[in-house]
Residue frames relative to the residue before (quaternion, step in Angstrom):
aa qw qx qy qz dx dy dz
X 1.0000 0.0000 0.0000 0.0000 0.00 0.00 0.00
X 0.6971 0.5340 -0.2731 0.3928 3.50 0.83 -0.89
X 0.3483 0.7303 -0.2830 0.5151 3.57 1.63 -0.53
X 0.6454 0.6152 -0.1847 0.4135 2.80 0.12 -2.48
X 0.8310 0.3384 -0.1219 0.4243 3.68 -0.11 -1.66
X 0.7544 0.3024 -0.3284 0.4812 3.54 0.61 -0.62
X 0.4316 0.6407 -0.4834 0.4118 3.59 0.92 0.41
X 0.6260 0.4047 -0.2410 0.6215 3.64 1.49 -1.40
X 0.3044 0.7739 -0.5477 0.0915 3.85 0.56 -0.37
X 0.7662 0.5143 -0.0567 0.3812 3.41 0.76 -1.31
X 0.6440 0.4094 -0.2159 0.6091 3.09 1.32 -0.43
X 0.6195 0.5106 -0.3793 0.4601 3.54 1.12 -0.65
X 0.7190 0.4864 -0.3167 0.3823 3.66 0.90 -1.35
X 0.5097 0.6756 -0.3580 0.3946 3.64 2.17 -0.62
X 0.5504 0.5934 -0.3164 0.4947 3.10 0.87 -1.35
X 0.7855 0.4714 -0.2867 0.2803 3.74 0.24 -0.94
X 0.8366 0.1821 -0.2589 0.4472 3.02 1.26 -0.38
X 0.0851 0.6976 -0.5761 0.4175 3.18 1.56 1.10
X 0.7106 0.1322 -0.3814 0.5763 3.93 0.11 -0.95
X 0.6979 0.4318 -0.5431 0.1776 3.29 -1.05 -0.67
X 0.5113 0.5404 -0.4654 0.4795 3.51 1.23 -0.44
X 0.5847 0.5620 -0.3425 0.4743 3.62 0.37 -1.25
X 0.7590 0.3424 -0.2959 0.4680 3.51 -0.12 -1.33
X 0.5891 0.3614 -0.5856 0.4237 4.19 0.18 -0.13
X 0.4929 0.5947 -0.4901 0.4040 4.53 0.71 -0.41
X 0.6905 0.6101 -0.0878 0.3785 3.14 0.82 -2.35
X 0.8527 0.0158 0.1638 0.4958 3.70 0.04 -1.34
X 0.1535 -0.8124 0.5488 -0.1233 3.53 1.06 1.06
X 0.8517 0.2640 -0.2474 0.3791 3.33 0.01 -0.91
X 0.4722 0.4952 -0.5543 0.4739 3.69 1.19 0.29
X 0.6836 0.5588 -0.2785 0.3781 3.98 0.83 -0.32
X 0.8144 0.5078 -0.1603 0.2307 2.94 0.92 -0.60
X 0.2465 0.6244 -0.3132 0.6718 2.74 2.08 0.09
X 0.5966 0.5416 -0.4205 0.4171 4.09 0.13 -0.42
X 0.7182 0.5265 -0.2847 0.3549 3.53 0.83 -1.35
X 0.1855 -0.8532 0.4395 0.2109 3.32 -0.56 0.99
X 0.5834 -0.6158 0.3399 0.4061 3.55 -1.08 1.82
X 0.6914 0.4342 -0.5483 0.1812 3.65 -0.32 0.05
X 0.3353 0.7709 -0.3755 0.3903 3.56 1.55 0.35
X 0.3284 -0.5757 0.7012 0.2627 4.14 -0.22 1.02
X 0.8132 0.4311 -0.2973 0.2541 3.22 -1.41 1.01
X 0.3249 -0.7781 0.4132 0.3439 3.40 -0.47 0.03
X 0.6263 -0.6351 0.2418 0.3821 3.50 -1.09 1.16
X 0.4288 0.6697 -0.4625 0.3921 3.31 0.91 -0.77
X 0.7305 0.3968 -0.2922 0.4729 3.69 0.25 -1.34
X 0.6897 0.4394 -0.3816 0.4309 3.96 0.33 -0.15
X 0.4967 0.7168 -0.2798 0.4015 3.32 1.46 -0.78
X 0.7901 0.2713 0.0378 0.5484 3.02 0.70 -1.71
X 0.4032 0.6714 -0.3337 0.5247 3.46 1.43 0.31
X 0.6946 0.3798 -0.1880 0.5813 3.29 0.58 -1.75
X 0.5113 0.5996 -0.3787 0.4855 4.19 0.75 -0.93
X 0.8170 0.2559 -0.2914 0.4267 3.63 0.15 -0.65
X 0.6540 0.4925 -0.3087 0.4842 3.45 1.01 -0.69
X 0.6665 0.4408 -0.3834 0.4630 3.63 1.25 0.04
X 0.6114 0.4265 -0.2302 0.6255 3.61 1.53 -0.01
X 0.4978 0.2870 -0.4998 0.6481 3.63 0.89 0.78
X 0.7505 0.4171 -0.3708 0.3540 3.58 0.16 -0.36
X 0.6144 0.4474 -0.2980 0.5775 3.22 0.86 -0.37
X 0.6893 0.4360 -0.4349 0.3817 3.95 0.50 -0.18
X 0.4647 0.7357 -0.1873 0.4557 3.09 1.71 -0.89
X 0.7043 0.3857 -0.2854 0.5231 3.48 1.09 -1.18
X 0.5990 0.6922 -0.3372 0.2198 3.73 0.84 -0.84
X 0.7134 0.5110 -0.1752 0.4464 2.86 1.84 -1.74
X 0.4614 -0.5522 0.5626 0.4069 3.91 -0.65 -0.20
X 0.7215 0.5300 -0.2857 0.3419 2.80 0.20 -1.20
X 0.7327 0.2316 -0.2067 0.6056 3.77 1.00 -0.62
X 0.4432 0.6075 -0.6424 0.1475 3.92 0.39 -0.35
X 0.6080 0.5137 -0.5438 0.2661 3.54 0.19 -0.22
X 0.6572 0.5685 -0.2933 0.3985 3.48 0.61 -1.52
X 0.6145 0.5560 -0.2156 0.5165 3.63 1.38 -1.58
X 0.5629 0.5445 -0.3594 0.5075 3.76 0.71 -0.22
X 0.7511 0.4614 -0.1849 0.4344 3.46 0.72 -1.12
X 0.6098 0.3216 -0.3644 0.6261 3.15 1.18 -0.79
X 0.4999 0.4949 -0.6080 0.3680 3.67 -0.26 0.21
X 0.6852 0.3589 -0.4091 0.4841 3.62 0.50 -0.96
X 0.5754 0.5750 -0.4265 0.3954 3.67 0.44 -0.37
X 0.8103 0.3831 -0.2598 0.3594 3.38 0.37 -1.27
X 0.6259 0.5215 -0.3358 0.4729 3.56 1.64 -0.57
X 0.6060 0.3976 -0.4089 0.5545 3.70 1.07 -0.68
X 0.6850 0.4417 -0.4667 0.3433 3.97 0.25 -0.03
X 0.7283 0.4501 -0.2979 0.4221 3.30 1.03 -0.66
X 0.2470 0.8053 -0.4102 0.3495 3.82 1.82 0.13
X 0.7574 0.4083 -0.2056 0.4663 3.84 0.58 -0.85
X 0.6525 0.6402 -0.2656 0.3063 3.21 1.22 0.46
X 0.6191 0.4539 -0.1058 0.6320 2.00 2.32 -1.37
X 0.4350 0.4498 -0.4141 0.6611 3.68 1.00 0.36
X 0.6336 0.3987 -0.4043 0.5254 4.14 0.12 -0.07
X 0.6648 0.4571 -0.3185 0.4977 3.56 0.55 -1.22
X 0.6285 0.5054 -0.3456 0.4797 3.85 0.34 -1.29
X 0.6787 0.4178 -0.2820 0.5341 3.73 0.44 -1.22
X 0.5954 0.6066 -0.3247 0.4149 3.83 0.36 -0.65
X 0.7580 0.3812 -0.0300 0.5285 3.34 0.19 -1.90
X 0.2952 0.7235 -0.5572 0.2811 4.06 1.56 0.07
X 0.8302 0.2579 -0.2185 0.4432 4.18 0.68 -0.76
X 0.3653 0.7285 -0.4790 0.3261 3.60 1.33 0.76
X 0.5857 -0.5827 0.4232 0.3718 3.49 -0.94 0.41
X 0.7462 -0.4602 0.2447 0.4141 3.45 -0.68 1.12
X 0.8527 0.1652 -0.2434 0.4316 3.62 -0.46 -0.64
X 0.6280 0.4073 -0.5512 0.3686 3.27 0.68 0.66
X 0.4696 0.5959 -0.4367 0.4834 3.65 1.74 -0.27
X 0.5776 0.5986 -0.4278 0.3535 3.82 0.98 -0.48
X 0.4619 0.7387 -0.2656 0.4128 3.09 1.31 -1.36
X 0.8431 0.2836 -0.1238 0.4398 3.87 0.19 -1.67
X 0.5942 0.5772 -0.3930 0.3991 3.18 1.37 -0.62
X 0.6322 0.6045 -0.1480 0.4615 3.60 1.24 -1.35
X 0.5989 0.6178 -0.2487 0.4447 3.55 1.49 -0.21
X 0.6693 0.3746 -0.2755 0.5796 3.17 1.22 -1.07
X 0.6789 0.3347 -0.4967 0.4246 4.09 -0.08 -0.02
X 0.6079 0.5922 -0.3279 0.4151 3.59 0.93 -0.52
X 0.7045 0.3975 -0.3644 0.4614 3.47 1.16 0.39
X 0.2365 0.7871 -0.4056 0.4001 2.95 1.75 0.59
X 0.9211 0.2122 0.0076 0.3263 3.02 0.17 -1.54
X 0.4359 0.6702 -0.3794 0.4657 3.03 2.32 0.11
X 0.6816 0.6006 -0.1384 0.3944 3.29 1.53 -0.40
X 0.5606 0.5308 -0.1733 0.6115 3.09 1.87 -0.44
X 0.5176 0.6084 -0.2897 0.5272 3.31 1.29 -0.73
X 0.7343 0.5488 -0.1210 0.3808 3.33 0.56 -1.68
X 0.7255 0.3914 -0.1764 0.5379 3.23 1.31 -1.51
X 0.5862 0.6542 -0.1880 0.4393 3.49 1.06 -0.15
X 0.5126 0.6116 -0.1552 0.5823 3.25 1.83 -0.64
X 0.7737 0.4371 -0.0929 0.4491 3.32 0.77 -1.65
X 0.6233 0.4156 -0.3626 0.5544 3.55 1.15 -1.17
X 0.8287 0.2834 -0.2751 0.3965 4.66 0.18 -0.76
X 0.5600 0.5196 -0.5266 0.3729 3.36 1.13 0.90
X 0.4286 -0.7130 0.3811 0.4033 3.72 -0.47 1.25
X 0.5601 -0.4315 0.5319 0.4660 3.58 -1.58 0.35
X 0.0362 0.6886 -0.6922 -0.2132 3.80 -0.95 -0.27
């Protein structure tokens, strides 16, 4: 069984960021708040930045032919988007508890989105 699942691994973590990409198009403004103001630029553009770079990564996983490279950029796109979630945690510091749970629960949770990611890239053969 365990086969079974990591065999779909790649397509499952695709699938995952298939929405969230969507949802930075969809619900921008729940993202943008996330971007932290010391960024040149306006958030919108990181929003919809991070959106495309999560929908190249996720096509990337779908294909064989790229899952390796698409693995890597996963670790890329999760360790880039990492200062945000440390802004958002640091932000959301005077929110009513379960939404501080929320940022706090973000930053270890890229932990393992990254292992996942880096894990993808290292058992997909070169071809």
């Amino acid at each position: 069984m365990l086969k079974k699942i990591s065999r779909f691994s790649p397509q499952i973590l695709a699938t995952f960021l298939s929405f969230t990409g969507v949802a930075h198009f969809i619900v921008r403004d729940r993202f943008n708040p996330l971007i932290p103001p010391w960024l040149p630029g306006n958030a919108t553009f990181y929003t919809y930045a991070s959106g495309v770079a999560e929908l190249a990564v996720a096509i990337g996983l779908f294909i064989p032919r790229t899952r390796r490279l698409a693995g890597s950029g996963a670790v890329l796109l999760f360790l880039s988007v990492y200062p945000g979630n440390i802004y958002m945690a640091y932000d959301w510091r005077d929110r009513d508890f379960s939404q501080q749970l929320v940022a706090y629960l973000r930053l270890p949770f890229q932990i393992p989105l990254i292992w996942w990611a880096v894990s993808i890239a290292r058992k997909t053969p070169r071809e």
